[in-house]
N, C-alpha and C positions, 0 to 999 in steps of 0.2 A: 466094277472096275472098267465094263467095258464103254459104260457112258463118260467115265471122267479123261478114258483114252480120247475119246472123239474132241470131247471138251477141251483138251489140253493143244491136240494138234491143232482143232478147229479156231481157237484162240490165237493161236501163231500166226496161221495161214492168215489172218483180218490183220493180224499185227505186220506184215510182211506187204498186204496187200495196200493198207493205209496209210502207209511208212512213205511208199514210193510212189504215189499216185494222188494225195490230200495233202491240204496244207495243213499238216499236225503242227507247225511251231509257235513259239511264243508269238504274240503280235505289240502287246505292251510292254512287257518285261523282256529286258536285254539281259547280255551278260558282264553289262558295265566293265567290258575290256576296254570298250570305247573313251571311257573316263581316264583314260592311261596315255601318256604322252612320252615319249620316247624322247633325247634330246639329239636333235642332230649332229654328227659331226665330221662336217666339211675336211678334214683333217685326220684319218683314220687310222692312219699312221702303220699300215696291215694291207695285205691285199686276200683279195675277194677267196682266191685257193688255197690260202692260208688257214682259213678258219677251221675248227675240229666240233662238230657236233657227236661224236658218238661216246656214248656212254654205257655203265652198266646196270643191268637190268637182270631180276634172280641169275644171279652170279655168273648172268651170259654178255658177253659185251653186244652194244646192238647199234647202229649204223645211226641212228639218230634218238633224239626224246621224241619219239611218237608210239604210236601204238593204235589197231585198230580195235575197238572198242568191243566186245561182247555184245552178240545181237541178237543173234538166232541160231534155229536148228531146230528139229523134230518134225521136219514135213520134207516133200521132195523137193519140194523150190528151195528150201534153206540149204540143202544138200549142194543143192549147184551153187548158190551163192557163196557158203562157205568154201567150197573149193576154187571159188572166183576169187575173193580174199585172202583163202592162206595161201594162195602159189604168188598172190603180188605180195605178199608180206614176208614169203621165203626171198623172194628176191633183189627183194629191197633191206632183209636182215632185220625187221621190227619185230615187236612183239603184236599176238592178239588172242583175242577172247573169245569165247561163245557165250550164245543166250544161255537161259535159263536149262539143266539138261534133266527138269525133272519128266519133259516127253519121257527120256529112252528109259526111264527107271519103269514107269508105268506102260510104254510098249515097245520092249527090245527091238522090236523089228527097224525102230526109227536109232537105233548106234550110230548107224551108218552118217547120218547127218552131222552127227558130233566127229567120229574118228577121220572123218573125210580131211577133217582140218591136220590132225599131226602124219598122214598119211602124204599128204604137199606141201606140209612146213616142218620136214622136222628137224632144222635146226634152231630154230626160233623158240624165245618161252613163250608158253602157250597157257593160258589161263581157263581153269575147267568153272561151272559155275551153277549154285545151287542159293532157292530164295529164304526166305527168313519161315514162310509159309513149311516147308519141309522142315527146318530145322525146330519149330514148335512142333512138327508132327511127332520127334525121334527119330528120325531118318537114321536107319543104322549104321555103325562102322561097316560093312561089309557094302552099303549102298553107297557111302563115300568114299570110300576105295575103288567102285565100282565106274562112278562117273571120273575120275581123277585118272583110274586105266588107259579109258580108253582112247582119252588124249595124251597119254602121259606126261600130264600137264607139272608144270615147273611153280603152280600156286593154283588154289582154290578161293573163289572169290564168294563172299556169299552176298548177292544184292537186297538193297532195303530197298523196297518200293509200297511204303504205307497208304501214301497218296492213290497210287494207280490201283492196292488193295479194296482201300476204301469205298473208290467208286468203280470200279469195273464188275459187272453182272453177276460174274459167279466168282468175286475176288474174296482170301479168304484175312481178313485185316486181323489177323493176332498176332499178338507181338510180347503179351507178356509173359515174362520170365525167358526171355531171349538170351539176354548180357550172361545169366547162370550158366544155359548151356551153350553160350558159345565157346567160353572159357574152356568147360570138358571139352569140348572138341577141338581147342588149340593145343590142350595137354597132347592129345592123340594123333594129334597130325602129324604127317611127316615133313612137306612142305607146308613154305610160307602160308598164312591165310592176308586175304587182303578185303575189307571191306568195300562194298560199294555202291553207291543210290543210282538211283536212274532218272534225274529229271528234275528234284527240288531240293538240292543241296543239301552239305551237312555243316550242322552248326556248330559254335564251341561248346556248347554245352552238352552234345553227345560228344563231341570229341573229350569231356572230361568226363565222361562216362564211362569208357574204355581204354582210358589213359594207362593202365596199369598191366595192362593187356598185351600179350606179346603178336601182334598184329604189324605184318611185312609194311602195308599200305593203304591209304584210304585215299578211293576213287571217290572223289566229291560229287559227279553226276549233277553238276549246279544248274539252274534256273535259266533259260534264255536260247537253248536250242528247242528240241522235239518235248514238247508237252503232254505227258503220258494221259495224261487227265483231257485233251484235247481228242486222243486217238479213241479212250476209253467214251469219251460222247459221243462219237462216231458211229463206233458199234452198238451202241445203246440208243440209239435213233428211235427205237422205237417202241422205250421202256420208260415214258414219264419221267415219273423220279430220281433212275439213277442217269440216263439223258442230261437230264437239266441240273441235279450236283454236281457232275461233272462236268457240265461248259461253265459252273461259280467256279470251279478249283481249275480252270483251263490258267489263270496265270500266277497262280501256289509253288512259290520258293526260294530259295535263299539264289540269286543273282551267281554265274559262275566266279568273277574274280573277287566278290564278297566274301563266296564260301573258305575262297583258298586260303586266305588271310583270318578265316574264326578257323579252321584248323588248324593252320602254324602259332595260332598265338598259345592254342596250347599246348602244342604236340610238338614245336618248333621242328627240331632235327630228326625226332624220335622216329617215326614213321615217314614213310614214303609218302607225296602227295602225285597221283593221275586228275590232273586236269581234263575233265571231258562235261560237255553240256554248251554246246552252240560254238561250239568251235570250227570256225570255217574257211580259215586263211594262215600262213603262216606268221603271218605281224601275230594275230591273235595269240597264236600260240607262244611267238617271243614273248609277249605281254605276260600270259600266263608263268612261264618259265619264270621271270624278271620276278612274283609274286613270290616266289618260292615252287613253282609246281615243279616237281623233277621228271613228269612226264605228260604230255599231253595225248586226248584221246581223241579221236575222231569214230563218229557213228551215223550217221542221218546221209553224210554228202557221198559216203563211202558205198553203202548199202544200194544207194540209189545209181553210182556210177556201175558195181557190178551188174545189177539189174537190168542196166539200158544200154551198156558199150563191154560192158567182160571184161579178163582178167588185165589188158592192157589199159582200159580207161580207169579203173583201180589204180593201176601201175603211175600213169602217167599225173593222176591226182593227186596224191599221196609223196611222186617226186617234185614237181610242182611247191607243193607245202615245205617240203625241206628246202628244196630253194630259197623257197621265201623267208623259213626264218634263218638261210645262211647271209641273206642281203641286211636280213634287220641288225645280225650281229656287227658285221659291216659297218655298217651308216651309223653304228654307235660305238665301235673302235674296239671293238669285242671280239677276241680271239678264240674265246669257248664258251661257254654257256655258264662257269665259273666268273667269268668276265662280267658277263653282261648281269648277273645278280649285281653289280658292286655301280649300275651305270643309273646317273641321274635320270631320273622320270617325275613328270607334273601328275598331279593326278586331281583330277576337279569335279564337281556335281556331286551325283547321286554318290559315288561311289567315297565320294569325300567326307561327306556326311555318314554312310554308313563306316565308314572307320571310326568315325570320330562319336558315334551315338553309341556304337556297340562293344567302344573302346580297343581298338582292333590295334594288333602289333603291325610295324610296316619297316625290312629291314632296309 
């Protein structure tokens, strides 16, 4: 146990270090937000402090559709990042996530990186989160209860990262008989469960796979920001094989405004969609929002402002993006975010073609 403690913080610590310091992002693949055109209008007939972004979010109302995204924890640098994070996200009234917390299952001493979060946010929902990896293991009631404590989180997210399994050194890629026991474990939950990928989208075809499934939301994690499989070549510099499979799958997945549209076409209203995967401005996020996304996530630009300026350059990023998608609602005559789903948009190229090849709904 005490080698796969080392292995687990020591994986974080490279995940934390190459986050903010390497260019892990997509370089070919976008996330064909870009293919989205907005119509302007000269004539808005609303003024600028008029408009209402705040919405609800597990059953908390929250100041805007954003959210910072689940990242990290289980080492001491995450410790302070996370509390760089949740004190701008208390104060700005968003929601946010944590990485993966099977660190603190495997070495208690590491809680503290996790609870640090509802310790400076706790009015906000706070989303606890455990991998697909755990969940083929059995992971017991008592051990998801246990991570769920210590944030006294408002939903349990459990992230798919097949790709980043696949190729990373000591990644473990099983995944069958997942869907069975998920199900037992939404029977047993108390809060929401919300699925979520990390980097290459999710498609309609798992989305009809879980269709019947009482699942809060599906974080899409689309294609076109931070490339897990990019980070994961990084740290394998100097292991051949999985090196070099992972810089082929460096541009592996469903596009982020792609994915958001194979989910609603089959899940339409059913579930909740988090838009998150190269999201870096607030247009983007209008764009995503206009798709159907009912919240967008940010992770990559957030990580790195706590990293290098602290809790007010967080703060100030983060305010920044709401600005922006309060100007986009604006310039398209859009009073709330109700509004602007119902506002003409062009939409052309790649992203035209992928609706129309994969027969994709678009309301």
């Amino acid at each position: 146990m005490a080698e796969r403690k080392n292995l687990t913080e020591d994986r974080k610590i490279d995940h934390i270090k190459l986050a903010v310091s390497q260019d892990v992002e997509f370089k070919r693949k976008t996330t064909l937000l870009e293919c989205i055109e907005f119509i302007h209008m000269p004539l808005p007939e609303l003024n600028l402090d008029e408009i209402l972004i705040s919405t609800e979010f597990l059953t908390k109302k929250i100041s805007a559709p954003i959210m910072i995204a689940g990242m990290t924890g289980g080492t001491r640098e995450a410790y302070k990042l996370n509390k760089i994070m949740a004190k701008a996200a208390q104060r700005l009234n968003i929601p946010m996530g944590v990485g993966s917390q099977r660190a603190m299952l495997e070495n208690s001493s590491l809680i503290d990186s996790y609870k640090v979060v509802r310790t400076n946010a706790p009015d906000i929902p706070i989303i606890a989160n455990i991998g697909v990896s755990q969940i083929i293991r059995d992971i017991g009631k008592n051990q998801i209860e246990k991570i769920i404590n210590v944030l006294n989180a408002d939903a349990l997210a459990i992230h798919l990262n097949p790709l980043q399994e696949a190729v990373q050194p000591e990644g473990e890629p099983f995944y069958a008989g997942f869907i069975e026991k998920l199900a037992r474990i939404i029977d047993n939950l108390e809060i929401p469960l919300i699925l979520k990928e990390t980097g290459a989208g999710f498609s309609k075809e798992s989305a009809e796979m879980i269709k019947d499934l009482d699942i809060y939301a599906i974080d899409i994690g689309g294609a076109g920001g931070t490339s897990f499989s990019k980070i994961e070549a990084l740290r394998a510099k100097n292991e051949y094989i999985k090196h070099h499979v992972a810089k082929t799958f460096e541009e592996w997945g469903i596009p982020t405004a792609a994915s958001i549209l194979e989910v609603k076409t089959i899940l339409g209203n059913k579930v909740r969609v988090i838009a998150t995967g190269g999201i870096r401005d607030g247009l983007m996020a209008a764009k995503a929002l206009r798709l159907g996304a009912d919240l967008v996530g940010y992770a990559l630009p957030v990580i790195r402002a706590a990293y290098y300026g602290g809790e007010e350059a967080v703060y100030n990023l983060l305010s920044r993006y709401i600005m922006e998608i309060k100007v986009a609602l604006f310039l398209t005559g859009s009073r709330n975010i109700n509004d602007l789903r119902s506002k003409p948009i062009v939409i052309t190229g790649r992203l035209k073609d992928w609706i129309e090849q994969r027969k994709l709904l678009l309301s």
